[in-house]
The first five atom37 places (N, CA, C, CB, O) and aatype in JSON, in Angstrom:
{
  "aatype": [20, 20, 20, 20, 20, 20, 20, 20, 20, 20, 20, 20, 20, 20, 20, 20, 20, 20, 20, 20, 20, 20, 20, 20, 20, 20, 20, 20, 20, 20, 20, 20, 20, 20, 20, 20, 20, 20, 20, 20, 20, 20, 20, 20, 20, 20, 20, 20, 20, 20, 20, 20, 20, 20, 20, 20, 20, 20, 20, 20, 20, 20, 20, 20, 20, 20, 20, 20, 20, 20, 20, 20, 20, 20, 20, 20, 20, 20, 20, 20, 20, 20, 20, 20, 20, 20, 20, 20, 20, 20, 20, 20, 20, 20, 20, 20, 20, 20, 20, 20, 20, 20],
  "atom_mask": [
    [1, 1, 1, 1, 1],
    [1, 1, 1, 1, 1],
    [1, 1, 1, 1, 1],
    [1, 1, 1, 1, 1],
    [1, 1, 1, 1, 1],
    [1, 1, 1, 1, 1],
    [1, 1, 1, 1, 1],
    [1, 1, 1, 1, 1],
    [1, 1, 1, 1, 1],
    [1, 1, 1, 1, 1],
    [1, 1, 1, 1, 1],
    [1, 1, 1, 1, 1],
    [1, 1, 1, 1, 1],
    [1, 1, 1, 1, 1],
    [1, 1, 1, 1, 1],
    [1, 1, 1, 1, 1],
    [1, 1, 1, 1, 1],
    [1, 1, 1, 1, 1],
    [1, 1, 1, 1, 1],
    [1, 1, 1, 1, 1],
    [1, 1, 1, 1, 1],
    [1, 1, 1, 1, 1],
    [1, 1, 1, 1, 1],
    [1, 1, 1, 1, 1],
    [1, 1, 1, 1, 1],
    [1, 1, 1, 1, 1],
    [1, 1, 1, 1, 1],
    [1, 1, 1, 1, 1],
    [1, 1, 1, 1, 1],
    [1, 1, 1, 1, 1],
    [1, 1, 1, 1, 1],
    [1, 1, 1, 1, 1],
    [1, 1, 1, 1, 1],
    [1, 1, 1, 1, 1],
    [1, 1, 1, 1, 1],
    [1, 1, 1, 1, 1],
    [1, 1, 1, 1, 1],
    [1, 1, 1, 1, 1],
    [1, 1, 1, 1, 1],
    [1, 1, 1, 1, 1],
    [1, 1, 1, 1, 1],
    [1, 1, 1, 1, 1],
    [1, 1, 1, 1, 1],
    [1, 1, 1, 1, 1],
    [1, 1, 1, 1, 1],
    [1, 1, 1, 1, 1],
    [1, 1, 1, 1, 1],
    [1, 1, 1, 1, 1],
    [1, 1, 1, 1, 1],
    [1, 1, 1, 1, 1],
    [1, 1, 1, 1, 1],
    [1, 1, 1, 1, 1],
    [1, 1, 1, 1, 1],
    [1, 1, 1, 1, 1],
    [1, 1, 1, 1, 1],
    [1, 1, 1, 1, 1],
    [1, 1, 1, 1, 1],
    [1, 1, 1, 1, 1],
    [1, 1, 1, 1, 1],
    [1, 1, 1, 1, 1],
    [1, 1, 1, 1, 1],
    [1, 1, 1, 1, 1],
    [1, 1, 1, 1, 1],
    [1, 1, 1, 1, 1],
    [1, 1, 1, 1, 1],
    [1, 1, 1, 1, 1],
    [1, 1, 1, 1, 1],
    [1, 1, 1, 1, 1],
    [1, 1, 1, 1, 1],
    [1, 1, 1, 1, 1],
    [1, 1, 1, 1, 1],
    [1, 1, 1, 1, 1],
    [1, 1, 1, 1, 1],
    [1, 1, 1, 1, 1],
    [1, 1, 1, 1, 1],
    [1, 1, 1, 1, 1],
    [1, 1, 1, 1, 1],
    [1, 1, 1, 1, 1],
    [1, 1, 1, 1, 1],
    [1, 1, 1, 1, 1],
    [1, 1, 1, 1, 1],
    [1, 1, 1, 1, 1],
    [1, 1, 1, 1, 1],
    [1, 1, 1, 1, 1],
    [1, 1, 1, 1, 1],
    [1, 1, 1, 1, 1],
    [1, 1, 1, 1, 1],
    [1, 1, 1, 1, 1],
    [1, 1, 1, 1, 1],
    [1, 1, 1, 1, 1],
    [1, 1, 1, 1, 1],
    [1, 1, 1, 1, 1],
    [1, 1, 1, 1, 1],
    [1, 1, 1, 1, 1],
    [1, 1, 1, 1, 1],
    [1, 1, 1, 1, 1],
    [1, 1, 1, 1, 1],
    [1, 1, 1, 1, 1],
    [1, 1, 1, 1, 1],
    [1, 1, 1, 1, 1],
    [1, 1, 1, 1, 1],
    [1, 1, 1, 1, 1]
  ],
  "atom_positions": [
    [[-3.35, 11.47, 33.68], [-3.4, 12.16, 32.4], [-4.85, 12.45, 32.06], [-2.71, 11.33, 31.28], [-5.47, 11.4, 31.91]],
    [[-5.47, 13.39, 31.92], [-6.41, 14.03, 31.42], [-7.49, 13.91, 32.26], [-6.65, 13.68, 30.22], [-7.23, 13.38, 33.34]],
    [[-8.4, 14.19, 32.11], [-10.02, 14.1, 33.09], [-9.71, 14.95, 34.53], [-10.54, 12.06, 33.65], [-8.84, 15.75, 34.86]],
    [[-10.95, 14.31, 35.25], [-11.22, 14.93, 36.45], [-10.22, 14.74, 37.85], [-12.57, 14.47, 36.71], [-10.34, 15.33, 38.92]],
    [[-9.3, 13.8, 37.49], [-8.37, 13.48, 38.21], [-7.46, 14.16, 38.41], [-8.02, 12.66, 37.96], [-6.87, 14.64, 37.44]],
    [[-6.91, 14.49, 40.0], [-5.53, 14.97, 40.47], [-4.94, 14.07, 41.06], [-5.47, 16.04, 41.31], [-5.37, 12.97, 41.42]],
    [[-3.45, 14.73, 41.24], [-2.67, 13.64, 42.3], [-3.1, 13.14, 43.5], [-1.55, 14.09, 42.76], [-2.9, 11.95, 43.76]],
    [[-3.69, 13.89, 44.3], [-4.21, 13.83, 45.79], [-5.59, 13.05, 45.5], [-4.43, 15.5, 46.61], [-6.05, 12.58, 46.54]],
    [[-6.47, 12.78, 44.25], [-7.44, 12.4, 44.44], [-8.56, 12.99, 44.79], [-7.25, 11.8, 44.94], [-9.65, 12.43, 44.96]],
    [[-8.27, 14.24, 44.91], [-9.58, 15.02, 45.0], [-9.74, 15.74, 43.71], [-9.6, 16.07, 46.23], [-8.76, 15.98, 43.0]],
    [[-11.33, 16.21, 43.28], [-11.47, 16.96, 42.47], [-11.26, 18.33, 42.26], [-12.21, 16.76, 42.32], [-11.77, 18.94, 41.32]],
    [[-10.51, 18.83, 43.12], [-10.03, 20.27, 42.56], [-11.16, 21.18, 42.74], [-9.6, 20.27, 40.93], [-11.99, 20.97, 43.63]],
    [[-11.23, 22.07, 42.04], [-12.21, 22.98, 41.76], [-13.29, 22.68, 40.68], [-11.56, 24.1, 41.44], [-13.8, 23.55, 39.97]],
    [[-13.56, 21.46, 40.63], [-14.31, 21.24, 39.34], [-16.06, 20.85, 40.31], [-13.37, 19.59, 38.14], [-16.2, 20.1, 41.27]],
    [[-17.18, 21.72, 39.54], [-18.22, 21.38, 40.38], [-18.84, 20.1, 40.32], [-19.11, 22.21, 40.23], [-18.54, 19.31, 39.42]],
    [[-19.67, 19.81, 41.19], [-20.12, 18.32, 41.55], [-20.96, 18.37, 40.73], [-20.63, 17.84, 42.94], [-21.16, 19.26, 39.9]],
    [[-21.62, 17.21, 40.94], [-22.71, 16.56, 39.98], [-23.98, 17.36, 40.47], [-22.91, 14.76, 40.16], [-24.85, 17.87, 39.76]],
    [[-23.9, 17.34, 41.61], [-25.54, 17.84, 41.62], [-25.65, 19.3, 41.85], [-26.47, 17.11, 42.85], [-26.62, 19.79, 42.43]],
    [[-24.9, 19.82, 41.51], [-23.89, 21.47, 41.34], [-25.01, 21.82, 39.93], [-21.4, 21.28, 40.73], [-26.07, 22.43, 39.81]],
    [[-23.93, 20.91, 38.82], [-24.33, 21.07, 37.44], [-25.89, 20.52, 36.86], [-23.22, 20.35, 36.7], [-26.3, 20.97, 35.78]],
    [[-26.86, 19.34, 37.8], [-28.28, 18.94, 37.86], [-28.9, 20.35, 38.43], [-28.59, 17.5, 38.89], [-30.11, 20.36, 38.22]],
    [[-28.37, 21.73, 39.19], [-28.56, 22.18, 39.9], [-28.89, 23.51, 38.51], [-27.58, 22.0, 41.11], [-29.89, 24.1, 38.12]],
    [[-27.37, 23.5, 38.12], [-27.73, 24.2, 36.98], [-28.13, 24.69, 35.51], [-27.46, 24.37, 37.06], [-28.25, 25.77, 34.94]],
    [[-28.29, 22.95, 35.12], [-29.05, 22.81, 33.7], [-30.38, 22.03, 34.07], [-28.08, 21.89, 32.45], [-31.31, 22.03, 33.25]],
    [[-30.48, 21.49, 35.06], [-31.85, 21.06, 35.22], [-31.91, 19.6, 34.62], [-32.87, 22.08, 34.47], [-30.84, 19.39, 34.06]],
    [[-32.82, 18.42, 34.52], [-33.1, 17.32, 34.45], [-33.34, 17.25, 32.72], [-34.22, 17.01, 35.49], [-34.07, 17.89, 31.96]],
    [[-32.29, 16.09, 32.5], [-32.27, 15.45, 30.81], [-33.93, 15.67, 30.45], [-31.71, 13.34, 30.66], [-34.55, 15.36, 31.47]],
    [[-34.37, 15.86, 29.95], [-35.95, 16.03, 29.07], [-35.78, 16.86, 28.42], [-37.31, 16.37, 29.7], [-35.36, 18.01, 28.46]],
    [[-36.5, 15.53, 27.16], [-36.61, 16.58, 25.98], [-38.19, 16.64, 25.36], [-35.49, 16.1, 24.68], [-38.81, 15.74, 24.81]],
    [[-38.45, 17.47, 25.55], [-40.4, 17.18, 24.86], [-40.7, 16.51, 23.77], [-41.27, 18.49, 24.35], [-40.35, 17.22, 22.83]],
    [[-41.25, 15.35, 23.29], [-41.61, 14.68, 22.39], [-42.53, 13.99, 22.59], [-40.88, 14.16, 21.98], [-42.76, 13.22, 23.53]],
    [[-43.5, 14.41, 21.07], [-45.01, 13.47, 20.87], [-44.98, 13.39, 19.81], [-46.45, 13.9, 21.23], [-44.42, 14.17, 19.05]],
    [[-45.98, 11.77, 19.35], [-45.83, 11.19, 18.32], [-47.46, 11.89, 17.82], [-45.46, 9.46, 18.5], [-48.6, 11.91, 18.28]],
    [[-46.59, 12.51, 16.36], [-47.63, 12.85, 15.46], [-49.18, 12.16, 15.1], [-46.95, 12.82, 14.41], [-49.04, 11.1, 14.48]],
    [[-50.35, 12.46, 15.32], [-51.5, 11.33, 15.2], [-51.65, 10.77, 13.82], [-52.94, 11.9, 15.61], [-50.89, 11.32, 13.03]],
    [[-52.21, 10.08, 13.45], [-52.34, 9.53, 12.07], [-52.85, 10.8, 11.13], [-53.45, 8.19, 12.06], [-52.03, 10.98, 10.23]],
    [[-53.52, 11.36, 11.1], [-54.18, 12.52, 10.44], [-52.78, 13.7, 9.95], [-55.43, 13.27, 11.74], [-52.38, 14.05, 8.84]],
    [[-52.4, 14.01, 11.15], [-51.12, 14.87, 11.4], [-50.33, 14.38, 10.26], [-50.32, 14.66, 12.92], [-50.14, 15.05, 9.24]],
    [[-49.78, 12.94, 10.49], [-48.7, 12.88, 9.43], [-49.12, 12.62, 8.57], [-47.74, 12.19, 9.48], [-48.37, 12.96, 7.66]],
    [[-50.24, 12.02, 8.12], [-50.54, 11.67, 6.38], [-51.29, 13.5, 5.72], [-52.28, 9.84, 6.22], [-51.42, 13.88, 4.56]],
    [[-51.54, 14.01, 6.66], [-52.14, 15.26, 5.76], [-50.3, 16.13, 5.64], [-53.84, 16.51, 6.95], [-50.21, 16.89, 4.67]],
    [[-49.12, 16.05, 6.44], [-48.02, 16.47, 6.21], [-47.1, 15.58, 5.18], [-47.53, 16.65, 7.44], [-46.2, 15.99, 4.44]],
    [[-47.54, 14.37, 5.34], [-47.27, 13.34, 4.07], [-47.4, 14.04, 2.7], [-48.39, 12.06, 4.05], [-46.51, 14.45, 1.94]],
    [[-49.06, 14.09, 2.56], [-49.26, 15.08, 1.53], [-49.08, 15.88, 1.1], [-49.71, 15.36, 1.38], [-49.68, 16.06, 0.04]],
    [[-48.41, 16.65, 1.44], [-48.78, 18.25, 1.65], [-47.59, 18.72, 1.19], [-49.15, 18.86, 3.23], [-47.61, 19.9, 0.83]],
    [[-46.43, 18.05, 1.1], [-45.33, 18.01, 0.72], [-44.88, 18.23, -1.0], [-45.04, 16.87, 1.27], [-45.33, 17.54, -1.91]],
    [[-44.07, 19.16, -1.13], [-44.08, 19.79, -2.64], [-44.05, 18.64, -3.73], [-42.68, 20.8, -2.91], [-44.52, 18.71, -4.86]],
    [[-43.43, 17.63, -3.18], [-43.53, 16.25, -4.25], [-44.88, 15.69, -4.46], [-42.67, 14.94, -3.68], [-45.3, 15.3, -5.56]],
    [[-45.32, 15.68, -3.74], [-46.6, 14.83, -3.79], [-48.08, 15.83, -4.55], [-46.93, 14.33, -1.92], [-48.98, 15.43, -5.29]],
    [[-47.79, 17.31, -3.93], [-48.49, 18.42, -4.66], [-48.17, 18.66, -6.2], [-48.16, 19.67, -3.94], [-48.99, 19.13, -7.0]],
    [[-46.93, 18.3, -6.47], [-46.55, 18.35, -7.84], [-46.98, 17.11, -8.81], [-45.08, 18.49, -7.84], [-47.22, 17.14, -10.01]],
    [[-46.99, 15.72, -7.66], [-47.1, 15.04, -8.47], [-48.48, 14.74, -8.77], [-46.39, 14.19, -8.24], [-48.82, 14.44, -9.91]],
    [[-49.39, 14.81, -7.72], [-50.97, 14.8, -8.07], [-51.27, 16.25, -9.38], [-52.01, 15.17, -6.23], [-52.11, 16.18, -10.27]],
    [[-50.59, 17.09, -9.21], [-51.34, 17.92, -9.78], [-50.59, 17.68, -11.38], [-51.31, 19.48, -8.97], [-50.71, 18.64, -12.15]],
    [[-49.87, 16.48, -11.89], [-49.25, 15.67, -12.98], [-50.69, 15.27, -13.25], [-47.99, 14.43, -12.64], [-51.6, 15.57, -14.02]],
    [[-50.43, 14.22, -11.98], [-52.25, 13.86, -12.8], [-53.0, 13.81, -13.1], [-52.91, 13.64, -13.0], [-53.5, 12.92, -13.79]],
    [[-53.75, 15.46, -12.42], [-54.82, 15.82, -12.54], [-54.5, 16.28, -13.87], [-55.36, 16.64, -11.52], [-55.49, 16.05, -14.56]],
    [[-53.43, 16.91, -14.71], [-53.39, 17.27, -16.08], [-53.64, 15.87, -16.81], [-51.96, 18.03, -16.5], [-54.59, 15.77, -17.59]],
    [[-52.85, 14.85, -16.57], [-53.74, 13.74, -17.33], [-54.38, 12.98, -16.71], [-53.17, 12.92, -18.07], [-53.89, 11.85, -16.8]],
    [[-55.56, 13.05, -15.9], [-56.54, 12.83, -15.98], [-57.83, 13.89, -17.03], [-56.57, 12.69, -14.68], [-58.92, 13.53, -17.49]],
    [[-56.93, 15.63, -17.15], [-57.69, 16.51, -17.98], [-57.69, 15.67, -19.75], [-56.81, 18.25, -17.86], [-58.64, 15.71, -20.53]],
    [[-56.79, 15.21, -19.92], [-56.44, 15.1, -21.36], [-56.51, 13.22, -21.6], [-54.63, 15.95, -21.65], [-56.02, 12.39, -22.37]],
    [[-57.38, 13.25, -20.5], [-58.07, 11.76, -21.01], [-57.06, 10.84, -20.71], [-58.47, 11.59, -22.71], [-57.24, 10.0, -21.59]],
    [[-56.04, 10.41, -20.0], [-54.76, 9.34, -20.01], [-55.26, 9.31, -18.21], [-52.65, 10.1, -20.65], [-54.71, 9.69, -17.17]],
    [[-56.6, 8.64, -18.54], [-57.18, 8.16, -16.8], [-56.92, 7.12, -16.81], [-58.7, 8.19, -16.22], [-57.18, 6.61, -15.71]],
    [[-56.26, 6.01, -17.96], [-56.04, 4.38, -17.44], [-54.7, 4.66, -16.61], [-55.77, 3.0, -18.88], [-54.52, 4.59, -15.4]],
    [[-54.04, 4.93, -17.39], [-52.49, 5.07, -16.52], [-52.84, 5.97, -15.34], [-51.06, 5.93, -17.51], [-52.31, 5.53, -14.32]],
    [[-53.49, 6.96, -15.15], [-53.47, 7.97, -14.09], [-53.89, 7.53, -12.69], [-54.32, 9.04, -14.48], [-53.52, 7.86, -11.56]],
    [[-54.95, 6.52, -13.26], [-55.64, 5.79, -11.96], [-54.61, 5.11, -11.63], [-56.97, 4.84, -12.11], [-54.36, 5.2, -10.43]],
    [[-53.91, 4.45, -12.22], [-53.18, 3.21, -11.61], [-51.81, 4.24, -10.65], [-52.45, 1.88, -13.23], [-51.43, 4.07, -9.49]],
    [[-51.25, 5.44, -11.85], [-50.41, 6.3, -10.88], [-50.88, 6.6, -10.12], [-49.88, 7.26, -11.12], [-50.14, 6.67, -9.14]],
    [[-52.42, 7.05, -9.8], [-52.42, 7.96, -8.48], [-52.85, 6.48, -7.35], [-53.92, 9.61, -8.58], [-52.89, 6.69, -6.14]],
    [[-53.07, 5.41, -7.77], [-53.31, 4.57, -6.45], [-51.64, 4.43, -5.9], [-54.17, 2.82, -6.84], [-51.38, 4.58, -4.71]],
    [[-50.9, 4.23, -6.63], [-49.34, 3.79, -6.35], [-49.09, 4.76, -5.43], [-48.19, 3.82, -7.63], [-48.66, 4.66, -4.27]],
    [[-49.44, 5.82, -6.15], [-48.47, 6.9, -5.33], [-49.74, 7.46, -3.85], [-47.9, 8.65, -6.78], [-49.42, 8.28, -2.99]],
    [[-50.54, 7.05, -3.89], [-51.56, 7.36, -2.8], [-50.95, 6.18, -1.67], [-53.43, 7.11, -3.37], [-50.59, 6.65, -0.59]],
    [[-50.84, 4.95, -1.83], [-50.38, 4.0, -0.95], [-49.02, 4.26, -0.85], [-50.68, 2.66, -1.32], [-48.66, 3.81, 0.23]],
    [[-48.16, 4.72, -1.4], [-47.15, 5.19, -1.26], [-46.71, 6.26, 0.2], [-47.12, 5.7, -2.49], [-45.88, 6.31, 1.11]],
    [[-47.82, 6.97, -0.27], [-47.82, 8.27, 1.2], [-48.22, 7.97, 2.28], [-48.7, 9.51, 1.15], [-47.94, 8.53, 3.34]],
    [[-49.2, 6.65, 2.06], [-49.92, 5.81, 3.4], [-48.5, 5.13, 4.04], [-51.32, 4.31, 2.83], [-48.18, 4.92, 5.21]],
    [[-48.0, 4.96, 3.17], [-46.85, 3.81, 3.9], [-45.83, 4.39, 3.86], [-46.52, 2.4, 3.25], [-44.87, 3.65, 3.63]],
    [[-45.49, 5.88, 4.05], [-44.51, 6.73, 4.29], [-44.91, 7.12, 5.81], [-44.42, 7.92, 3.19], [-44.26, 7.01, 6.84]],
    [[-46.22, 7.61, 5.58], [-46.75, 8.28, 7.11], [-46.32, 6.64, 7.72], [-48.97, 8.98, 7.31], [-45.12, 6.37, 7.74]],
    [[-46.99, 5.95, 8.05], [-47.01, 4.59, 8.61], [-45.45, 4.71, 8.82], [-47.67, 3.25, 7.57], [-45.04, 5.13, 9.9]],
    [[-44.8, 4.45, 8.11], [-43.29, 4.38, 8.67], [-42.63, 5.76, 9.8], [-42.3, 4.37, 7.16], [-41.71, 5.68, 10.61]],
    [[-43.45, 6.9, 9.46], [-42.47, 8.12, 10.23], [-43.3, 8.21, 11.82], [-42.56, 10.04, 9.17], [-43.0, 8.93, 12.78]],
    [[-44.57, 7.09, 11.67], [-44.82, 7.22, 12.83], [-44.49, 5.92, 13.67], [-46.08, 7.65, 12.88], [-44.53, 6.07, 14.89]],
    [[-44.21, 4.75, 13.22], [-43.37, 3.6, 13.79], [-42.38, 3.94, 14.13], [-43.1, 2.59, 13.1], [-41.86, 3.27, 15.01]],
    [[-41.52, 5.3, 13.53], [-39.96, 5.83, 14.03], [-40.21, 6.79, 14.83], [-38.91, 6.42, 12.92], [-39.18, 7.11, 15.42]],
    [[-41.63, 7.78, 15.33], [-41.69, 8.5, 16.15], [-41.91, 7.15, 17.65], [-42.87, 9.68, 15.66], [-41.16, 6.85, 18.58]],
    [[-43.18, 6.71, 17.26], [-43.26, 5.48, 18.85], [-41.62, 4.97, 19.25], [-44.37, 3.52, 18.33], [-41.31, 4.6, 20.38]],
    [[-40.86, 5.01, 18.32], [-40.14, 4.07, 18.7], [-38.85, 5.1, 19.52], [-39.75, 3.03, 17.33], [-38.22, 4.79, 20.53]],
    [[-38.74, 6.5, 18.62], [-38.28, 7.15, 19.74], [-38.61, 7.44, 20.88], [-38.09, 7.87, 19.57], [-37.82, 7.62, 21.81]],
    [[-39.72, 7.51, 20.93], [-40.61, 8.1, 22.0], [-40.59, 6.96, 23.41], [-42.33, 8.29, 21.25], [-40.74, 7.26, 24.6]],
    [[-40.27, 5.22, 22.68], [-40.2, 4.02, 23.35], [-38.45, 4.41, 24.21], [-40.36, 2.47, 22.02], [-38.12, 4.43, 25.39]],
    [[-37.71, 4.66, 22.99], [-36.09, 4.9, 23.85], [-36.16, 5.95, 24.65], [-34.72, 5.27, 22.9], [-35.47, 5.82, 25.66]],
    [[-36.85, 7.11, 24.56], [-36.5, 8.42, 25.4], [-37.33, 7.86, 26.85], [-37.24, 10.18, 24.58], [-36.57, 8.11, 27.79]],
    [[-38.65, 7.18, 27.38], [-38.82, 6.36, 28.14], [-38.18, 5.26, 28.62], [-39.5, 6.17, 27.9], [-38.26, 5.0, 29.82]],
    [[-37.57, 4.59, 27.87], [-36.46, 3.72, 28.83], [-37.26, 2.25, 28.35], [-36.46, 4.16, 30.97], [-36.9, 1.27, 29.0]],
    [[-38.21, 2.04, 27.36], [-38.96, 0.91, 27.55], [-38.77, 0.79, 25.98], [-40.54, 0.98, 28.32], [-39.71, 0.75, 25.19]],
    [[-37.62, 0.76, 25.69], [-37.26, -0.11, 24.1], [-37.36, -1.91, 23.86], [-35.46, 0.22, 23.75], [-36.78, -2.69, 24.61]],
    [[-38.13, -2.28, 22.79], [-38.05, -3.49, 22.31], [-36.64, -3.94, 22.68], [-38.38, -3.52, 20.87], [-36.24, -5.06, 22.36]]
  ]
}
């Protein structure tokens, strides 16, 4: 019932393996892990983070720099430790598509 199997045990007309390696070519897929620069300037750069600095730069205009400083450090380490995470998940794909996973 179902698959590559017939009665006789042979495969029929169905092409071989190295038929179909023959005609899609070898599993690879291109992947590189973004450098530190790469992802924290794309970290940034991102409509949230452009919207939200440019929050603060209005209050930092209108004098509300105690709170502003403290928002813009939060949200500055915030983007540090966003990039930091999307590039621990790029190595780590990059570790499975090599074959050499933790």
């Amino acid at each position: 019932v179902g698959g590559l199997r017939t009665t006789d045990g042979e495969t029929g007309n169905f092409p071989s393996a190295d038929s179909i390696y023959r005609l899609s070519g070898p599993n690879n897929i291109p992947f590189e892990v973004d450098s530190w620069g790469t992802a924290v300037g794309e970290e940034f750069s991102t409509f949230f983070f452009l919207y939200q600095f440019s929050i603060y730069a209005v209050c930092i205009w209108f004098s509300y720099w105690h709170y502003t400083i403290i928002a813009v450090t939060v949200a500055a380490f915030s983007g540090l430790f966003n990039a930091q995470v999307r590039l621990a998940a790029q190595r780590e794909i990059r570790a499975m598509m090599e074959g050499t996973s933790r």
